[in-house]
C-alpha positions in Angstrom: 18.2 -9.6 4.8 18.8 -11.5 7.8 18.9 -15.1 9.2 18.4 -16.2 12.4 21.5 -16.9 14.5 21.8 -20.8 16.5 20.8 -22.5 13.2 21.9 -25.7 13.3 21.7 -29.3 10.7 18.7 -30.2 9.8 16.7 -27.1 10.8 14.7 -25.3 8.3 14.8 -21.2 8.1 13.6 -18.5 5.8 15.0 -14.7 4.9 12.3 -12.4 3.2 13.5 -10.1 0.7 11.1 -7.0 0.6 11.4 -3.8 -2.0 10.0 -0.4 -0.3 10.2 2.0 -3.0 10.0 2.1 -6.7 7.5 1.1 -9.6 6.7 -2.4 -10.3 6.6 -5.4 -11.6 10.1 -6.2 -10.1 11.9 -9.2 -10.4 13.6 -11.1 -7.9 16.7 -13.5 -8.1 18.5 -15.3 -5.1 21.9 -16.1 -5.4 24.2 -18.5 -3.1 28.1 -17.4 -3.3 27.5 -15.4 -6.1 26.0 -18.1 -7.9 22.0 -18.2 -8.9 19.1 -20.3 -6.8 16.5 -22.0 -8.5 13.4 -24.1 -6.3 15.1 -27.8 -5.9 15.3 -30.3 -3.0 15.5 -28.5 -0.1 15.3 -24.9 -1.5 12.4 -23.3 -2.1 11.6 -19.1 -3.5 8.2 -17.9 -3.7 7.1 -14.8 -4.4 4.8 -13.5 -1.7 3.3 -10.3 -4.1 4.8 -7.8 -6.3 7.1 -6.9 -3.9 7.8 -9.6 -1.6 10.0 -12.9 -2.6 10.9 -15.5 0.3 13.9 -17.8 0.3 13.2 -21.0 2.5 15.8 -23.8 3.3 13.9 -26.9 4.3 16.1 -28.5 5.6 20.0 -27.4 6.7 23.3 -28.9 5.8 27.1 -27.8 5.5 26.6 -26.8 2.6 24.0 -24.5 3.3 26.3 -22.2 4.9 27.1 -19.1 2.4 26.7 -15.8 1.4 22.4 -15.1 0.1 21.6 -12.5 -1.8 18.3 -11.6 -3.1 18.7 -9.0 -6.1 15.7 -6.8 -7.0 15.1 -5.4 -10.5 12.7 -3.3 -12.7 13.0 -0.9 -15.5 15.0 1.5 -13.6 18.0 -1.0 -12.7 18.6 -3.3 -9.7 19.6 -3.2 -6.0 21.0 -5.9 -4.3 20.6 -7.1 0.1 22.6 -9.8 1.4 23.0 -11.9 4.4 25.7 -14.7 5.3 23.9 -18.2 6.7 26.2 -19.6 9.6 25.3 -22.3 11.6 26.3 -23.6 15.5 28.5 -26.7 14.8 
């Protein structure tokens, strides 16, 4: 995972979280500071295919800045990618 550097307020970004190896279906889950991300206001997950989910920020604020991670999971267990969102002040 990683998000562009020179974000700044009110920009919108997006971090794709992509699983290489293992069987399918998977199941994705974003977290923000440890705790979970649903779709609301200005945060939006998709899944792109079976093994492709997408975090998108619309639109940026202070409280956007944090520690993202995107945790992976099948039948076999779960692996977890992160990426810390800072932004120019």
């Amino acid at each position: 995972l990683h998000f562009p550097s020179q974000l700044q307020i009110g920009m919108r970004t997006s971090v794709m979280c992509t699983v290489i190896d293992g069987d399918s279906p998977f199941e994705f889950l974003w977290f923000k500071d440890g705790r979970q991300l649903n779709s609301k206001d200005s945060i939006k997950i998709e899944k792109a295919n079976d093994f492709t989910s997408f975090l998108t920020i619309t639109t940026l604020d202070v409280g956007s800045v944090g520690n993202y991670t995107c945790r992976a999971s099948n039948a076999a267990g779960y692996d977890e990618k992160y990426a810390i969102l800072n932004m120019k002040v």
